[in-house]
C-alpha positions as CSV (number, residue, x, y, z in Angstrom):
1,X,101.2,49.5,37.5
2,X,102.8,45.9,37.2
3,X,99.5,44.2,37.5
4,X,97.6,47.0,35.9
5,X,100.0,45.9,32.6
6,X,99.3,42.3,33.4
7,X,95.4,42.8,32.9
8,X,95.7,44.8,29.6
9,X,97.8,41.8,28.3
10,X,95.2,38.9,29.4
11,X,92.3,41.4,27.7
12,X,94.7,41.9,24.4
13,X,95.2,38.4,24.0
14,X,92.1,36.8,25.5
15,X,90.2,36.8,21.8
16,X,93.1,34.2,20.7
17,X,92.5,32.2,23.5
18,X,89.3,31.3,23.2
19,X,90.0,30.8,19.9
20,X,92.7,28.2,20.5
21,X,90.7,26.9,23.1
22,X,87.7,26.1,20.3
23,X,90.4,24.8,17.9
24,X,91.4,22.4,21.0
25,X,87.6,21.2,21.4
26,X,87.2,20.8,17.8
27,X,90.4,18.6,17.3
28,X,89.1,16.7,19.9
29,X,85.7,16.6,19.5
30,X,83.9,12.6,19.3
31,X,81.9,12.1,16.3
32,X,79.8,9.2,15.2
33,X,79.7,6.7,12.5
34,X,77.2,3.5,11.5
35,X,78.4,1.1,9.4
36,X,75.8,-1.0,7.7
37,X,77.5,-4.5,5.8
38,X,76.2,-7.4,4.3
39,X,78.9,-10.4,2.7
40,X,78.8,-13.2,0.6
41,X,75.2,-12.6,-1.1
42,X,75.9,-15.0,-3.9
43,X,73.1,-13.9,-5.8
44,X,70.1,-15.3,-3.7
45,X,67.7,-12.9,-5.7
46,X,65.0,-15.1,-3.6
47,X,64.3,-16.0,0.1
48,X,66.0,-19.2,1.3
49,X,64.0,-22.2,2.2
50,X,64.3,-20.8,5.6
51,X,62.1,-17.6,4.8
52,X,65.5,-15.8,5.2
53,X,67.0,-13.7,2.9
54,X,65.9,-12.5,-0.9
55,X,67.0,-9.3,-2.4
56,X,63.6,-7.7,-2.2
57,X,63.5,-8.0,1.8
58,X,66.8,-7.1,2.2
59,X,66.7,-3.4,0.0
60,X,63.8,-3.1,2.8
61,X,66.1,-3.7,5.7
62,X,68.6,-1.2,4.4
63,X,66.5,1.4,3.7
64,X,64.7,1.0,7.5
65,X,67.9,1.0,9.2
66,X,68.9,4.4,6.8
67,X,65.8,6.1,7.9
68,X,66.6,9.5,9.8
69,X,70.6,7.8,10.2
70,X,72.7,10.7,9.3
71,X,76.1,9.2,9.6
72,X,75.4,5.8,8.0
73,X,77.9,3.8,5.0
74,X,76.7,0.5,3.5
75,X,79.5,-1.7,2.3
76,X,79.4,-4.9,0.8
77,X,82.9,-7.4,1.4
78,X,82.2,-9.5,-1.5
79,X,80.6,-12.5,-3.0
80,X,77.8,-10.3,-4.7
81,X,78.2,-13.1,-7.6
82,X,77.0,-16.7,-8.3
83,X,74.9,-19.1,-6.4
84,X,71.6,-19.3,-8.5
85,X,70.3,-19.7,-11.8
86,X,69.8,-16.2,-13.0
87,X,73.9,-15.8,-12.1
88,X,74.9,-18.7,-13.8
89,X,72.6,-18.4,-17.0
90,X,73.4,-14.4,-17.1
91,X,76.8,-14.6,-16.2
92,X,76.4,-12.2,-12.6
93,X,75.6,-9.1,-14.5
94,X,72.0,-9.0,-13.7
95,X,72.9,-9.2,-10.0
96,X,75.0,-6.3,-9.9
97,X,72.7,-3.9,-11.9
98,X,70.0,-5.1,-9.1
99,X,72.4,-4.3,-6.4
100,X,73.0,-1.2,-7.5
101,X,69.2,-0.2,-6.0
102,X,70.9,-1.0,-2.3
103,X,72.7,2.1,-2.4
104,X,76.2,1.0,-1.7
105,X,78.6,3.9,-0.6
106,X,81.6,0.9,-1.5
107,X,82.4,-2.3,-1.6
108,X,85.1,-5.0,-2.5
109,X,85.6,-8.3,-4.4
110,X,85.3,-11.7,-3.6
111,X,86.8,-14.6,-5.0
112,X,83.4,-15.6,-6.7
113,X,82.7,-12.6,-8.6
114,X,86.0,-14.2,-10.4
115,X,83.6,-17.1,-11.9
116,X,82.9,-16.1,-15.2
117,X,86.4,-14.8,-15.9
118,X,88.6,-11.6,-14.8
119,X,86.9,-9.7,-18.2
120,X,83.4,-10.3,-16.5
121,X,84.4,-9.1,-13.3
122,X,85.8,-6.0,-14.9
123,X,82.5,-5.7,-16.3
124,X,81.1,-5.9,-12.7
125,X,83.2,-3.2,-11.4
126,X,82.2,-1.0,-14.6
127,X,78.2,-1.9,-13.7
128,X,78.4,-0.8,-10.1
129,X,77.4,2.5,-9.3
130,X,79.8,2.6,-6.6
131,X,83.3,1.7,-6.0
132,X,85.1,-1.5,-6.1
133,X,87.9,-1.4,-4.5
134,X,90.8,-3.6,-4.0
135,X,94.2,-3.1,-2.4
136,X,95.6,-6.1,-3.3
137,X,94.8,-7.6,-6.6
138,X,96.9,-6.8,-9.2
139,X,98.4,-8.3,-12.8
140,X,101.8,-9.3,-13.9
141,X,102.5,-5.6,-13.9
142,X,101.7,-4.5,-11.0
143,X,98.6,-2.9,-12.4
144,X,95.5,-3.3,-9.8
145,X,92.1,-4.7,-11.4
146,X,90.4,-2.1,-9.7
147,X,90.2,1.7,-10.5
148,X,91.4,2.3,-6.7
149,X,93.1,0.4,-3.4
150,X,91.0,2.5,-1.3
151,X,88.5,5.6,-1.3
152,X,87.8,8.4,1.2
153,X,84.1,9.4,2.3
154,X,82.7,11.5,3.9
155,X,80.0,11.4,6.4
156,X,79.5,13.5,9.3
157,X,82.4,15.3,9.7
158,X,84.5,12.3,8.9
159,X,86.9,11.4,6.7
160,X,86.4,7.5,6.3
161,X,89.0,5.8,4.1
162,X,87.6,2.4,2.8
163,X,90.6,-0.4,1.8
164,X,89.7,-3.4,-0.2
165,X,91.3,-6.8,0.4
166,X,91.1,-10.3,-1.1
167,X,92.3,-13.4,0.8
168,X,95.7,-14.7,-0.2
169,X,94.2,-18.4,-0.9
170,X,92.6,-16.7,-4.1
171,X,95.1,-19.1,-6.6
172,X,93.9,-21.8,-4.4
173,X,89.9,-20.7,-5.3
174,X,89.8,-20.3,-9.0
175,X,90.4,-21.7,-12.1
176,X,94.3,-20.0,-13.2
177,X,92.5,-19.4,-16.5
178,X,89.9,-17.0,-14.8
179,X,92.3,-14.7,-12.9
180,X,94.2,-14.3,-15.8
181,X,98.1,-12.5,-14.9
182,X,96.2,-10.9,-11.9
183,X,97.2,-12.7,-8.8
184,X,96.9,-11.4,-4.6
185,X,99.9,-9.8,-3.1
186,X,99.6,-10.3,0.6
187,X,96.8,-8.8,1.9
188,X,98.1,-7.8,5.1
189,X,101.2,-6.2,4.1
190,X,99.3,-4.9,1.2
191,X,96.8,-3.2,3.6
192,X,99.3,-1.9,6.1
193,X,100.9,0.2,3.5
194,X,98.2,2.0,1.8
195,X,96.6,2.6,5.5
196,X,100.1,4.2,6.3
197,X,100.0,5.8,3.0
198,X,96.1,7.7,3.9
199,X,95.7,7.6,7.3
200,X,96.9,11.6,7.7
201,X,93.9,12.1,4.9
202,X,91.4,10.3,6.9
203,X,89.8,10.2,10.3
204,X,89.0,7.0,10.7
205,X,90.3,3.4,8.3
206,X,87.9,0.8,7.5
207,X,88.9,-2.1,6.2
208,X,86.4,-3.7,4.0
209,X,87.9,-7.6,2.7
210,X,86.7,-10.9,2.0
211,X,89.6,-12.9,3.7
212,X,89.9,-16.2,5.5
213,X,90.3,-16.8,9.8
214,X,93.6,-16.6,10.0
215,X,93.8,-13.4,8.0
216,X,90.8,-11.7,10.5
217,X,93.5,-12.2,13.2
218,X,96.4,-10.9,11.5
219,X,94.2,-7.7,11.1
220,X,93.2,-7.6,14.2
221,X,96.9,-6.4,15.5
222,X,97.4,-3.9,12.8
223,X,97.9,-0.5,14.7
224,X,96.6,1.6,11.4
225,X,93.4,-0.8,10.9
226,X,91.1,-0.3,13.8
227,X,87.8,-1.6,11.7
228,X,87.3,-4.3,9.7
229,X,84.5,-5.5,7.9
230,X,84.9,-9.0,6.6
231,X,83.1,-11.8,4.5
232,X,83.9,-15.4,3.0
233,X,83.2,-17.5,5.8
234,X,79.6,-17.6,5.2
235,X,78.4,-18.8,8.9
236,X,78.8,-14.9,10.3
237,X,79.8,-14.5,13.8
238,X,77.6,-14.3,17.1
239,X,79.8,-11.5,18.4
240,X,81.9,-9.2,17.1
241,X,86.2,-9.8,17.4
242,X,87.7,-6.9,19.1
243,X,91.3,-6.5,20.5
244,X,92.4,-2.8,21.9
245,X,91.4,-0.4,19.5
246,X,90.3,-2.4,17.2
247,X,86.9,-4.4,15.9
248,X,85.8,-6.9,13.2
249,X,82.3,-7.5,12.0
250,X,80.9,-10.0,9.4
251,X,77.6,-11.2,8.7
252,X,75.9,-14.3,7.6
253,X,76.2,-14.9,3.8
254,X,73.1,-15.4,1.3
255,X,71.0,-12.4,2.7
256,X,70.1,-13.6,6.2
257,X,71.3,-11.1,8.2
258,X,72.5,-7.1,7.5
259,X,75.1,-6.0,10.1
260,X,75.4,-2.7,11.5
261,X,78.5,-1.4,13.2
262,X,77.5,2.2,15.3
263,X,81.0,3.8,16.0
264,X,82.3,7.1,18.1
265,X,85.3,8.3,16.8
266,X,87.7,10.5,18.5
267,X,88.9,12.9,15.7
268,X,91.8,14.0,17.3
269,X,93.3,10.6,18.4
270,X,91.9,9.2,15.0
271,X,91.1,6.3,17.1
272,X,88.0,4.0,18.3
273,X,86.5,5.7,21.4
274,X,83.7,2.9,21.7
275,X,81.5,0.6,19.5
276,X,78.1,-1.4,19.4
277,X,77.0,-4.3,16.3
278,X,74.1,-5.7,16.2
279,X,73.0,-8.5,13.4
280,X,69.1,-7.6,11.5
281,X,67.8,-11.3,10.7
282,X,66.3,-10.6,7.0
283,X,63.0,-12.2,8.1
284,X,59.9,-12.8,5.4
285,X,58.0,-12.9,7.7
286,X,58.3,-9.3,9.8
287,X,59.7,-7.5,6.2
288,X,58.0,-5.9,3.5
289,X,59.7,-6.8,0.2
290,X,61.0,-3.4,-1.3
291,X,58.6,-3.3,-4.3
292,X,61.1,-2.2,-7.0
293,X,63.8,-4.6,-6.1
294,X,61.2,-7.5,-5.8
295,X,60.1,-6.0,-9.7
296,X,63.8,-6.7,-11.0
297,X,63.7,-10.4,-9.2
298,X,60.6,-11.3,-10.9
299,X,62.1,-10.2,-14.2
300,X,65.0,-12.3,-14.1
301,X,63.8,-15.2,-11.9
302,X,60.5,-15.5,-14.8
303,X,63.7,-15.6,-17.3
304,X,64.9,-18.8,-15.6
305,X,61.6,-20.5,-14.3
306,X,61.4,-22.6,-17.2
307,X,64.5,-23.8,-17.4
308,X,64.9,-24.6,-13.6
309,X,61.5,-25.0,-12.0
310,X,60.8,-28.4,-13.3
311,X,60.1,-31.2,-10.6
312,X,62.4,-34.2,-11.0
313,X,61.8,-36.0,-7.4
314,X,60.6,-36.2,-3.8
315,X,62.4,-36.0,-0.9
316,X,61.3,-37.5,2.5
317,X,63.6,-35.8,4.5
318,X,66.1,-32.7,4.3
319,X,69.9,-33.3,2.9
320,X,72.3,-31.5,5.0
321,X,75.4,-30.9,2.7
322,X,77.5,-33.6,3.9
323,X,75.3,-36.0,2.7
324,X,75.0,-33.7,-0.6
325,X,79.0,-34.2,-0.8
326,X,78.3,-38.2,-1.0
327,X,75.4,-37.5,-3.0
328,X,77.6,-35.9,-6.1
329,X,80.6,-38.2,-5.3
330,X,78.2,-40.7,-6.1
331,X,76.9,-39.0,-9.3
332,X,80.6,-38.9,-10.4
333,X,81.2,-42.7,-10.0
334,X,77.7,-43.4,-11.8
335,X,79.2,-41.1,-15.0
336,X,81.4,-42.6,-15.5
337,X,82.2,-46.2,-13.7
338,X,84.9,-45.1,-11.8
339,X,86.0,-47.1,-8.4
340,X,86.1,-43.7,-6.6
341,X,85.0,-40.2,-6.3
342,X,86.2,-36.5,-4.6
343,X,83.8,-33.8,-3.9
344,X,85.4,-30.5,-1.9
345,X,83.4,-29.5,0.7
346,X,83.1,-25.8,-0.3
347,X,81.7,-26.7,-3.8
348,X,78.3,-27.9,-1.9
349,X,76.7,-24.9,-2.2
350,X,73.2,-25.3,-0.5
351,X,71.1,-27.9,1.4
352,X,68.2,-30.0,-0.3
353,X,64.8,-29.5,1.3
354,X,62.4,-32.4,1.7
355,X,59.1,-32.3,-0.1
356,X,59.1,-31.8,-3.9
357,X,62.5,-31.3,-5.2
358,X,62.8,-28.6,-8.7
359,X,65.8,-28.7,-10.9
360,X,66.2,-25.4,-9.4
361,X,67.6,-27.0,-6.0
362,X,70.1,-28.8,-7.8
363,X,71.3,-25.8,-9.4
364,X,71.2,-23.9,-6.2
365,X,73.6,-26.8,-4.9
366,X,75.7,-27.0,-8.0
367,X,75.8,-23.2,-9.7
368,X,78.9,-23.9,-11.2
369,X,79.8,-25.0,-14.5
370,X,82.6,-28.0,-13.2
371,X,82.4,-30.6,-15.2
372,X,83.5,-34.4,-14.7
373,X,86.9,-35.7,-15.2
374,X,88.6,-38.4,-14.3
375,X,91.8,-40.8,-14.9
376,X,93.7,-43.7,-13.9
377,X,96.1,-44.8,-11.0
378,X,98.0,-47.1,-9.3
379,X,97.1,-47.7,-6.6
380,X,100.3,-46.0,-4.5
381,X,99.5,-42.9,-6.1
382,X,95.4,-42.4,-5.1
383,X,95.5,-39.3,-2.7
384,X,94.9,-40.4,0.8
385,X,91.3,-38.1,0.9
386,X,90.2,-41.0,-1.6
387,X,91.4,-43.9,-0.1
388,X,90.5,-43.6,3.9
389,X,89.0,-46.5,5.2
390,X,89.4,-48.7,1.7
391,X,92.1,-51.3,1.1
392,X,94.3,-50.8,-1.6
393,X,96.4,-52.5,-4.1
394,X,99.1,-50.1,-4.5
395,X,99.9,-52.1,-8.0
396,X,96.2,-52.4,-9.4
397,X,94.8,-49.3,-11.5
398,X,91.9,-47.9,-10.0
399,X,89.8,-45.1,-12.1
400,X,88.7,-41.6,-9.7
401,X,86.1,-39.2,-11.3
402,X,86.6,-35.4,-9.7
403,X,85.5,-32.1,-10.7
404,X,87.4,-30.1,-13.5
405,X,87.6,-27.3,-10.0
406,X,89.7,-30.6,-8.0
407,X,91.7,-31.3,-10.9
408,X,93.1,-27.5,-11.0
409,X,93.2,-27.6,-7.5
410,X,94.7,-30.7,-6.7
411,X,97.2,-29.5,-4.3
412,X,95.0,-27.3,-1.8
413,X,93.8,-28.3,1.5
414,X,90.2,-28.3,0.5
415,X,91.2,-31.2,-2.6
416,X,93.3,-33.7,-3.0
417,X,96.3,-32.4,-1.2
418,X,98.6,-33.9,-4.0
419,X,100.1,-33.1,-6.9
420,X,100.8,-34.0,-10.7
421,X,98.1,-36.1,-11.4
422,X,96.2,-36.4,-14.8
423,X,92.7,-36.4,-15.6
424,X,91.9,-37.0,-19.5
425,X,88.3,-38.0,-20.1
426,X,85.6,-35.9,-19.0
427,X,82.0,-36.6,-18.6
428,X,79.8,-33.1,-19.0
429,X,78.5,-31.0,-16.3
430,X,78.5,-32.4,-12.8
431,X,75.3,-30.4,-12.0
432,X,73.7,-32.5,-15.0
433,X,74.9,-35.7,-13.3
434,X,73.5,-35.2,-9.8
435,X,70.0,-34.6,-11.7
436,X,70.1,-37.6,-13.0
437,X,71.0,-39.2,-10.2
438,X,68.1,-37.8,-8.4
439,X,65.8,-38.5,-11.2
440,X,66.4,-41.9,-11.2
441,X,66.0,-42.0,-7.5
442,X,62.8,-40.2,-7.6
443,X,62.2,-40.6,-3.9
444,X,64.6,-39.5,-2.0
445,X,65.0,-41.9,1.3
């Protein structure tokens, strides 16, 4: 009778179960997710001189590697502005209304899309048909410049939150009139709260943040971050950063490569169960320019063909962008007779090809609007950048040209590592005075 009882039970409460024991699969079950990413595009509406890159031929990668891809994002970690002429003439807005044919699902801010001022960049956020998002940027307030830290997709099955980060060194990249009140709270500890604050909303966190080295690390140990997708450091990386649990990805800057992150995801665990990335070289030669993006880049690059595509020289050889850097320090010191000259490194924005040479490569190189200044010192008081491998009077007043960008910037690693000095005078554009450098050189030895 006992066992009799027993049996009735199992077959009363078999129904629940089965039921439990789906509920148990489903909270476990593994599902999949590819992230495509691209970084630092600087608005290279055209192909490099390397046949890399272009706006047109990447829209075409994108939508090859979206063909018949049910689970796949595209996010974009900043740097969508400045770099060419059509930015610079147009102020970026002409690059983000051609992004927008991409299809981003999200993307956040880099330090460049700053370059025309915090009002333009709200304009950029307003333009994109998809959201900007930013965890960590916010104004004297508190106020974020962004709608929203972070937003939640979803993709099959998934709940993927996407968190926006900008580097701390932002005060360190921009003019202070620019940014405005809005300044960087620390991206890390910024990020680690808002991931605490939706991780029970999501399945899986993506960080998506245009951040320096050290910063990749710090991210790398954060136990509620397991992806990150980075730009800023324009070079890419040959193979994804990974410590337990966790993986970084970031591509090569100007268009040359689209990464794509495939992920499996274990929804009950919420964490990484593996991951693949693989790097899609944006190749002219193998890629069939999407034919409405390459319409929009003819538009805007005919706007600016006759103000840039005028020949000024010839060069017998390529310029790597060292030699660029002595090239413009040069151009300074020409403008306006000073003794000596300081060029950061990061404000060489491009190479110079040999053959003939078009206003256009100079602007490439220069995009920016810095203009020359420059002032008088002692001697003693010359930053030490300036003065290796010169003797100096420490008493005698020597006169060093710089860009308006060094002179905001004075104290940063990438300047003049000093502070408090003065620079009065000015002598225009420092674009203008490298083209008349190479003008006057006409060929270029």
């Amino acid at each position: 009778m006992r066992n009799r009882h027993w049996l009735a039970t199992c077959r009363r409460f078999a129904p629940l179960v089965l039921a439990l024991l789906a509920a148990l699969q489903l909270s476990a079950e593994v599902r999949t997710l590819t992230i495509l990413h691209t970084n630092d595009l600087h608005s290279r509406l055209s192909p490099l001189e390397n046949k890399h890159g272009g706006f047109a031929y990447l829209a075409s990668a994108i939508r090859h590697e979206r063909e018949g891809c049910t689970d796949c994002i595209l996010l974009n970690a900043g740097d969508l502005a400045q770099g060419s002429p059509v930015s610079t003439l147009y102020k970026g807005l002409p690059i983000f209304e051609i992004a927008n044919m991409f299809g981003y699902d999200a993307a956040t801010l880099g330090n460049h899309d700053f370059d025309y001022g915090w009002q333009r960049t709200s304009n950029f956020i307003e333009t994109a048909k998809y959201p900007i998002v930013s965890s960590n940027i916010v104004d004297s307030q508190g106020k974020l410049l962004t709608p929203k830290p972070w937003v939640i997709l979803k993709v099959n099955g998934l709940r993927v939150g996407i968190i926006g980060a900008m580097t701390d060194d932002l005060h360190g990249l921009q003019f202070p009139a620019f940014l405005g009140d809005f300044h960087t709270t620390s991206s890390v500890e910024t990020v680690r709260r808002y991931a605490a604050e939706i991780k029970d909303q999501c399945d899986l966190v993506v960080l998506v943040a245009h951040i320096n080295g050290a910063e990749e690390q710090a991210f790398l140990k954060e136990p509620d971050v397991p992806v990150i997708v980075s730009g800023h450091i324009h070079s890419g990386m040959e193979q994804a950063y990974s410590s337990p649990g966790h993986v970084l990805v970031r591509a090569k800057g100007y268009g040359e490569e689209l990464g794509r992150l495939e992920l499996k995801v274990d929804t009950d665990t919420k964490q990484l169960v593996s991951w693949t990335w693989k790097k899609i070289l944006v190749d002219d030669a193998t890629i069939t320019p999407d034919p409405d993006v390459a319409a929009q880049v003819k538009l805007w690059e005919d706007k600016v063909a006759v103000v840039v595509d005028q020949p000024i020289a010839v060069s017998n050889r390529p310029l790597t962008r060292p030699e660029l850097k002595k090239m413009l320090e040069q151009a300074m010191m020409d403008v306006t007779g000073a003794d000596f000259a300081f060029m950061n490194s990061g404000g060489v924005r491009d190479s110079l090809p040999k053959g003939q040479l078009l206003l256009r490569h100079v602007w490439n190189i220069m995009p920016f609007d810095n203009l020359v200044v420059y002032g008088t010192f002692k001697g003693r008081d010359l930053p030490a950048v300036v003065t290796a491998g010169h003797v100096i009077d420490p008493d005698k007043d020597y006169k060093l040209a710089v860009s308006d960008f060094t002179a905001a910037n004075q104290d940063t690693q990438e300047n003049l590592r000093t502070k408090g000095l003065e620079f009065p005078s000015e002598a225009g554009l420092l674009r203008d005075a490298l083209a008349d450098l190479i003008r006057k050189r006409k060929v270029i030895e």
